[in-house]
Each structure stands twice: as structure tokens, then as C-alpha cells.
C-alpha positions as CSV (number, residue, x, y, z in Angstrom):
1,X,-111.2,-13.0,-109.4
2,X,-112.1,-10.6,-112.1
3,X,-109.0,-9.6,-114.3
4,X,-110.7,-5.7,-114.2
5,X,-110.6,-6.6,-110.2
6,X,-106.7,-7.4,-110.4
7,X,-106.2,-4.8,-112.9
8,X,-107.3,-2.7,-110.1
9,X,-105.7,-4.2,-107.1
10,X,-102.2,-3.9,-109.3
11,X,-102.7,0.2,-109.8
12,X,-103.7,0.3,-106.2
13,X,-100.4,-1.1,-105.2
14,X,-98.6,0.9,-107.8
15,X,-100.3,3.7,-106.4
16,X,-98.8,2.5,-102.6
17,X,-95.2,2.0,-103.8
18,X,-95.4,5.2,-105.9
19,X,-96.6,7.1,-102.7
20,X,-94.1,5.8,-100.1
21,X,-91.4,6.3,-102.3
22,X,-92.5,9.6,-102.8
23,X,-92.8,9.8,-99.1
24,X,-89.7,8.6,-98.6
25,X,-87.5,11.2,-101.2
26,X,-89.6,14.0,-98.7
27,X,-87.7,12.7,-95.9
28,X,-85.0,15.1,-94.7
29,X,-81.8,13.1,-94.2
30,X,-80.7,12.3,-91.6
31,X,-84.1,12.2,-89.3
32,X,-83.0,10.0,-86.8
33,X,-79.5,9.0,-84.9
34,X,-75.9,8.1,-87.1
35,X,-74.2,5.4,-86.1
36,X,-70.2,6.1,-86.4
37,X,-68.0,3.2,-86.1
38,X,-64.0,3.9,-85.0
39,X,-62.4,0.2,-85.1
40,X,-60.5,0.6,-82.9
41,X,-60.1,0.9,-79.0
42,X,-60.9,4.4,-77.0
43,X,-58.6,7.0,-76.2
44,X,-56.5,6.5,-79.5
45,X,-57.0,9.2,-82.5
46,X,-59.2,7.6,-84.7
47,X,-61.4,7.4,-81.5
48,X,-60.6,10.8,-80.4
49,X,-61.6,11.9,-84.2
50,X,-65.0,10.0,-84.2
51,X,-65.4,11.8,-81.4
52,X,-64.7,15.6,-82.7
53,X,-66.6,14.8,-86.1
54,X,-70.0,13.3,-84.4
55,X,-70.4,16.3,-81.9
56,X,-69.8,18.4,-85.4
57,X,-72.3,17.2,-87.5
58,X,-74.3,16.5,-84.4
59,X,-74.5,20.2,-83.8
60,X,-75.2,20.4,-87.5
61,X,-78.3,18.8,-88.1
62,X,-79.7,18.2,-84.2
63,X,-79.6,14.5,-84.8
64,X,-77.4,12.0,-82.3
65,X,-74.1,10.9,-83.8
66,X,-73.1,8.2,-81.7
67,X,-69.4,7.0,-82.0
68,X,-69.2,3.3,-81.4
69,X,-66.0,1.5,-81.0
70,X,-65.7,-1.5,-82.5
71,X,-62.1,-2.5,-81.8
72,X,-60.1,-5.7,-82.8
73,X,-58.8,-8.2,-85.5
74,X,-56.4,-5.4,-87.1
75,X,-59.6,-3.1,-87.9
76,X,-61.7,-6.0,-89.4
77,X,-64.3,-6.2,-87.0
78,X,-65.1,-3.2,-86.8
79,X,-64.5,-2.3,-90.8
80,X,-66.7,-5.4,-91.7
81,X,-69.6,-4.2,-89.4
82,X,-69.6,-1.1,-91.5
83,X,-69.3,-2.7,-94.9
84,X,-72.3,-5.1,-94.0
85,X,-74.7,-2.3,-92.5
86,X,-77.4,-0.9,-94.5
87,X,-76.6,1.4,-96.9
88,X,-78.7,4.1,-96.2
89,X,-76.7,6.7,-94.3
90,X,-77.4,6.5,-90.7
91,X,-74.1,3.9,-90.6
92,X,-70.6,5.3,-91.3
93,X,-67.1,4.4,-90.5
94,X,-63.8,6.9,-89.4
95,X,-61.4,5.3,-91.7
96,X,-57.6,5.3,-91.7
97,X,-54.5,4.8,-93.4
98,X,-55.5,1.4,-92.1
99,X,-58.3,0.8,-94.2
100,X,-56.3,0.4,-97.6
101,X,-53.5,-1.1,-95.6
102,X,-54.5,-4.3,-93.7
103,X,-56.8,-5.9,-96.4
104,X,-53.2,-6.0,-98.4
105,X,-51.6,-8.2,-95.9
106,X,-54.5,-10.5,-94.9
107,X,-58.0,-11.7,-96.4
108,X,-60.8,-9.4,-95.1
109,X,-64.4,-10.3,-95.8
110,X,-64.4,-6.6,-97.4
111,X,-62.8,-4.6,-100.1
112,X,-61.9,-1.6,-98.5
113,X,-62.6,0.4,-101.8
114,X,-65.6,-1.9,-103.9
115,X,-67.4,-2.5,-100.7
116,X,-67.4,1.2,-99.4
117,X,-68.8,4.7,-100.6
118,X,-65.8,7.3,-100.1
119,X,-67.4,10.2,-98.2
120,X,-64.3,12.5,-98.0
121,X,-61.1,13.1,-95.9
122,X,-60.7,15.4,-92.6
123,X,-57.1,15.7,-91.7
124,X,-53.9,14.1,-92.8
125,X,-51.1,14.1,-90.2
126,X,-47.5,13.0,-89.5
127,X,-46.5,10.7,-86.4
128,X,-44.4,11.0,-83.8
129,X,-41.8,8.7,-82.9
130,X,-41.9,8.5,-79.3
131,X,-40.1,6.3,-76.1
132,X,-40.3,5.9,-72.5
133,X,-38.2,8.7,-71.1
134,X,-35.8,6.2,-69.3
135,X,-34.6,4.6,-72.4
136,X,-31.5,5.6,-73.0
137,X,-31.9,7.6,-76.3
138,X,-32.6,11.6,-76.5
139,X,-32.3,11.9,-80.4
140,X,-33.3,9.5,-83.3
141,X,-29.9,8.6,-84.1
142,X,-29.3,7.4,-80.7
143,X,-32.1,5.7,-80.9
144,X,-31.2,3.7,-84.5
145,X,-27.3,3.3,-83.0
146,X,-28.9,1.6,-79.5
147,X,-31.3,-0.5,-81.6
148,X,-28.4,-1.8,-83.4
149,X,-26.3,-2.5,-80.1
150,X,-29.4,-4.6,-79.2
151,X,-30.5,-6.6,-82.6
152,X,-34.1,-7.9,-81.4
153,X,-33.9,-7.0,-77.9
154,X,-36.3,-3.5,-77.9
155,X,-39.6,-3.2,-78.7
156,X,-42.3,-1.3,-80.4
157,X,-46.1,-1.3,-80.0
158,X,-48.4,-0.2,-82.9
159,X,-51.8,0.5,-82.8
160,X,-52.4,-2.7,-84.8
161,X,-50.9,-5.6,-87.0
162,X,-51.2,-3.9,-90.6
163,X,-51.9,-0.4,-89.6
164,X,-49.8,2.5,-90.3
165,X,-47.7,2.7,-87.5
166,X,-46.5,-0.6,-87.9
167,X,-45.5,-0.1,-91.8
168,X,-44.1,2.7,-91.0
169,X,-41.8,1.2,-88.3
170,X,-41.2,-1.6,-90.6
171,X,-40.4,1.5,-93.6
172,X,-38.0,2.6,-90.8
173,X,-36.9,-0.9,-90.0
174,X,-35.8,-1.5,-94.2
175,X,-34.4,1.8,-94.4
176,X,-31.8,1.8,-91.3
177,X,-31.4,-2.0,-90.8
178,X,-32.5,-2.0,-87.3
179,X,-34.7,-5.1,-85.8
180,X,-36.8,-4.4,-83.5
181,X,-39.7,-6.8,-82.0
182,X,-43.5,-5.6,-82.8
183,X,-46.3,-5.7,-80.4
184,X,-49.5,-4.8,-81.5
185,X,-52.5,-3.4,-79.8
186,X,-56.2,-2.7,-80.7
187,X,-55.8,1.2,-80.4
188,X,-53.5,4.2,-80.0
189,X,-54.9,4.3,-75.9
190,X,-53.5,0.8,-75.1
191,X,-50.0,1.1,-77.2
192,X,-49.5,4.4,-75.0
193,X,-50.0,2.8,-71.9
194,X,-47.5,0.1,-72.9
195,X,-44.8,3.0,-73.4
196,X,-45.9,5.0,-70.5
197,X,-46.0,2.4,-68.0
198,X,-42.2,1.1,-69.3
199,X,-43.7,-1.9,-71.1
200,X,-42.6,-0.9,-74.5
201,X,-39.9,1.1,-75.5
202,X,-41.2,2.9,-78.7
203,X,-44.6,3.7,-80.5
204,X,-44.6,5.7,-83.9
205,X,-48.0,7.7,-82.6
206,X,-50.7,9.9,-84.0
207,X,-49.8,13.2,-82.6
208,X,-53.4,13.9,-81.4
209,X,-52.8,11.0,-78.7
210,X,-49.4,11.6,-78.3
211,X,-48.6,15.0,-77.6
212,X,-50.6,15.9,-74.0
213,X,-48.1,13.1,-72.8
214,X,-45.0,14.7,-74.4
215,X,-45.9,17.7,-73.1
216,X,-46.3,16.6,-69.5
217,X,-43.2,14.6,-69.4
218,X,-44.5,10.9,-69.5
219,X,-43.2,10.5,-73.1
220,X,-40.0,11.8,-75.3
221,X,-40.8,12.8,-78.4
222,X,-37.9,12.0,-81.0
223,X,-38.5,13.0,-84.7
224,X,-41.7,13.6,-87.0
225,X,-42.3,11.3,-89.8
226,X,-41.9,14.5,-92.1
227,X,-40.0,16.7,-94.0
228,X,-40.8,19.7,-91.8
229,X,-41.5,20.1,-88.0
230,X,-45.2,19.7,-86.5
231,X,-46.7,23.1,-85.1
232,X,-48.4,21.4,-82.5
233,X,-44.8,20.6,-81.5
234,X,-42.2,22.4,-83.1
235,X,-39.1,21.4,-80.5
236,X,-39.6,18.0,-81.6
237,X,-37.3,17.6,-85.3
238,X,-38.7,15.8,-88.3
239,X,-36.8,12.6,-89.6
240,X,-35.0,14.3,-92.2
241,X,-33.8,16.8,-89.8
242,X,-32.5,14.2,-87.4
243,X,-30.8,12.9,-90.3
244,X,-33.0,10.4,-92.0
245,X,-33.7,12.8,-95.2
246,X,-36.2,11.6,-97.5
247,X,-38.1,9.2,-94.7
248,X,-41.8,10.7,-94.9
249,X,-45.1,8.7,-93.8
250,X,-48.1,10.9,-94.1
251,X,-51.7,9.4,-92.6
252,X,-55.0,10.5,-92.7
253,X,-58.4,10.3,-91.4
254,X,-61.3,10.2,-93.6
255,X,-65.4,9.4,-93.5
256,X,-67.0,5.9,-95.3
257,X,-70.6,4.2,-95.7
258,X,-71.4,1.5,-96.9
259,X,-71.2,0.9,-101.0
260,X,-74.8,1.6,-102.0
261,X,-75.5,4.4,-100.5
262,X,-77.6,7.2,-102.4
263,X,-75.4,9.4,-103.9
264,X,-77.6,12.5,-103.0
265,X,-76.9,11.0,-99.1
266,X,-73.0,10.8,-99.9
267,X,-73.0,13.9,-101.3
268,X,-75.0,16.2,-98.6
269,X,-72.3,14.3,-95.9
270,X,-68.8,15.0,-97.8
271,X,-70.4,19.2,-98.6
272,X,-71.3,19.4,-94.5
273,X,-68.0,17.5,-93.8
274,X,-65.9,20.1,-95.8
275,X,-68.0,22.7,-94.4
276,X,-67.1,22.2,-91.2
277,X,-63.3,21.6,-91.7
278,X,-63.5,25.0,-93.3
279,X,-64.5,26.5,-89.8
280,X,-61.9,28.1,-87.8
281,X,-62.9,26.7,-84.9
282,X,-62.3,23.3,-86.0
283,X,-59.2,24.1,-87.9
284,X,-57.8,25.5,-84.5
285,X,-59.3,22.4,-82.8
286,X,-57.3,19.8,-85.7
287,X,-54.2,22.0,-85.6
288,X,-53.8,21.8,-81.6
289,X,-53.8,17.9,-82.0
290,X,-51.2,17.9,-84.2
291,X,-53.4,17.2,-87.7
292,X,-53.9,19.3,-90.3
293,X,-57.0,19.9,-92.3
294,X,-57.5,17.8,-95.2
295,X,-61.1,18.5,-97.1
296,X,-61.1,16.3,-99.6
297,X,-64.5,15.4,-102.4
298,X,-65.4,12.0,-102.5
299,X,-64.3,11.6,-105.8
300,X,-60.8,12.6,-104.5
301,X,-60.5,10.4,-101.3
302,X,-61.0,7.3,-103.4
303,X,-58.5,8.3,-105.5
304,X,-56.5,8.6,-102.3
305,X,-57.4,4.9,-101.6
306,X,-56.2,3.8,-104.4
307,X,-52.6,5.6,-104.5
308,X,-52.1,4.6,-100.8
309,X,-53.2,0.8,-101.8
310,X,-50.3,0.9,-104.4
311,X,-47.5,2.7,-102.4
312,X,-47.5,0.6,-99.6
313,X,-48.3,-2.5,-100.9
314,X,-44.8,-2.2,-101.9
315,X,-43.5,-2.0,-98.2
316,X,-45.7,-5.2,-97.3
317,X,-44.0,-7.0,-100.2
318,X,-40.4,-5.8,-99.2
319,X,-41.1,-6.5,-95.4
320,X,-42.5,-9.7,-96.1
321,X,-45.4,-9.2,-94.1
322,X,-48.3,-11.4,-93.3
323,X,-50.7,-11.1,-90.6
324,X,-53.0,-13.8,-89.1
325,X,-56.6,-14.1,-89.0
């Protein structure tokens, strides 16, 4: 072959690459369906989130966001399926306090901050310590004095080994000297059964799960893990109140994609996010669950990550805990 004849055949497939990229950037993102994990079980609030935040942004742009549960292995299965998807936007995950946690106590095949692209937050919430009605405890001091009466003998469910719920049952475990034994489940949904059906006597539970059973009777709400009372439930007393002052966990909820993906992609998903926190109808529809607003840039939620990495891998130190593959 001719080197004028390769010559050519190279500018021709310069030409190519140079006009499908070009084709490419004319895209409008997104221009076909998102694919939102939530590791962990239906019915819980990180599913129940997904949920609210695809029909949103579904609404938004007139593309499918489909919320995929992806439950198991303390988050990791579904967490690693997002970290190992393409990074091109169509894949994103509804993190949680979980995210920074659970890679502190075991070894995940992910970094929950290198591997990921912080997006931005949506709400930050309280939880709510809750029983089954016929254990014999109406207020959280009779619920500490009983668990001390029984050293080992009640229970508590959490909506996973390493999530929040469990460190901050193990936080409230340090802090009063109570033992307790810890069952874990793969979501909020399955840890409320447990309690509801009398299988378990106490779940620390996101409010947005919680409350339409504390409010029909089937759970007994005893404190807020706050310094001040929820809205959504204001008859229920926060831990300081019911005489545990200075006990406060604080969680959120909060959009990743995989690291990698363009920043122009990141960015036009945290400004619509925000947007539609800003929105009084989802404001109203976050505060009735018992969450409260949290817009947050993407440069701010992984600063987030970061501080949460460092405050409770303290607890995990102090509680000794370890969790198995």
C-alpha cells in the first residue's frame, strides 16, 4: 500500500472518531433509561427513597428511572454492582450512612469514596428507636433499666451488619452499658417485620419506614436519635430529652455514579437533584417521612464522606467490630 493511500485511510479515520465524538457531545443526556441501584431490600427507606427520587427526575427529563434493588452482603452487592458499571451516567446508586460505614469494618471490593463520583445529598434524618408494643418498656429509660435486668437476653434487628442502625445501637450500647444481641437483616422492610410480628424486640429505624406503623399502633416509638423532637412525630421525645443528653446519630441519603463519570454528567444530575429538593412539593413529601431536606453540591457530599468515614470509624474501633464476608 501506498503511504499517500495510508496517509489517507489514517485522516479518514480521524475524520470518523472526530465526527462520532462530536456526535456524541450533541447527545442530550440522559436519552435513554437510568438505572438506580438501592442495596438493600424493598419497603425499607433507602428503597422507599429510590423510589421518590426516580419518579422525580423521571418526571424531569421523560426518561425511565428504574429503581433496582440489589440487596445483601451488608450493602456490598449491591454497592459493588454500582462501582463496577460504566461510568457514563445511565447507572447510579442511593447511598447511605452505610456507604462510608461498612467498608470500615470489612474488606469491600470498592472504595466507597476513590471508586465513586459524589453526586449530592437529599435528606439527612434522625432514627427512631422503636419496640414491639408488648415489651414491657413505655420510655427509653425503662427500656435501658429492663435491658440491664436481662444482660444478653433482648434483641435488636438492624437493617444490616455495618450500617447505621447497628452503630448507632452499638454507640447506645458503649454509652449506657447495656448488651443486647444483634440481628441483622438486608433492609429496613424485613427488620420491621421482625419487631412487628414479636420476633425482635427493638430496631433503631429510619422514620420514613417507621412511622405509618407507629402511627397505627403496631410499633411504640421511644426516643429520637436527636437533640430535638421529629415533626413528623413530635409526641415521640428525642434521646436527650428522655435523658440521654448529648446522644445524637444523624443519617442521610445521598446520589453516587460510578468514578469516571463526566463531570458535565455529574454536574447537570447534582443542579436537577437540588432543584427538585428545592420544590415544595417534595419538601412536604421528605418532611411527612420524617427526613429533612439536605441539598448538598458534590463537592460537599464528599466532604461529608470523608468526616462520617472518620467519626465512626471511631465507634467500630471502640465496639470492636468486625463483620464477615
Amino acid at each position: 500500500m501506498k503511504v499517500s493511500t495510508v496517509l489517507q485511510s489514517f485522516a479518514a479515520l480521524a475524520l470518523l472518531a472526530v465526527s462520532s465524538a462530536a456526535w456524541c457531545a450533541e447527545q442530550p443526556y440522559p436519552n435513554k433509561h437510568i438505572r438506580l441501584i438501592s442495596p438493600y431490600a424493598p419497603g425499607g427507606g433507602n428503597s422507599l427513597m429510590a423510589r421518590l427520587v426516580g419518579e422525580r427526575l423521571t418526571e424531569s427529563w421523560g426518561r425511565q428511572v428504574i429503581v433496582d434493588n440489589r440487596p445483601g452482603g451488608n450493602t456490598i452487592i449491591g454497592t459493588a454492582a454500582a462501582a463496577k458499571a460504566t461510568p457514563d451516567g445511565y447507572t447510579m446508586l442511593l447511598a447511605g450512612s452505610s456507604h462510608v460505614i461498612v467498608p470500615l469494618a470489612i474488606d469491600t471490593p470498592y472504595h466507597p469514596i476513590r471508586d465513586f463520583a459524589a453526586i449530592g445529598t437529599i435528606a439527612k434524618y434522625e432514627q427512631i428507636l422503636v419496640v414491639n408494643p408488648s415489651l414491657p418498656a413505655k420510655t427509653l429509660q425503662e427500656f435501658i433499666a429492663l435491658a440491664k435486668s436481662r444482660p444478653g437476653q433482648l434483641n435488636y434487628v438492624t437493617f444490616g451488619s455495618g450500617s447505621s442502625s447497628h452503630l448507632a445501637m452499638e454507640l447506645l450500647s458503649l454509652t449506657t452499658g447495656i448488651r443486647m444481641q444483634h440481628i441483622p437483616h438486608k433492609g429496613t422492610g424485613p427488620a420491621l417485620t421482625d419487631v412487628i410480628g414479636g420476633h425482635a424486640d427493638a430496631f433503631l429505624s429510619t422514620p420514613s419506614a417507621a412511622i405509618p406503623h407507629i402511627r397505627s399502633g403496631r410499633l411504640r416509638a421511644l426516643a429520637v436519635s436527636g437533640q430535638a423532637r421529629s415533626p413528623a412525630v413530635p409526641d415521640v421525645p428525642s434521646f436527650s430529652e428522655a435523658g440521654l443528653p448529648g446522644f445524637e446519630v444523624r443519617s442521610w441519603y445521598g446520589l453516587v455514579a460510578p468514578a469516571g463519570t463526566p463531570k458535565p454528567i455529574v454536574e447537570k444530575v447534582s443542579g436537577e437533584l437540588a432543584r427538585i429538593i428545592a420544590t415544595p412539593d417534595m419538601r412536604d413529601k421528605l418532611s411527612t417521612q420524617g427526613v429533612e431536606p439536605y441539598a448538598n453540591s458534590a463537592e460537599g457530599f464528599t466532604a461529608l464522606l470523608k468526616s462520617d468515614m472518620a467519626k465512626w470509624a471511631k465507634v467500630i474501633k471502640a465496639a470492636n467490630i468486625k463483620l464477615e464476608n
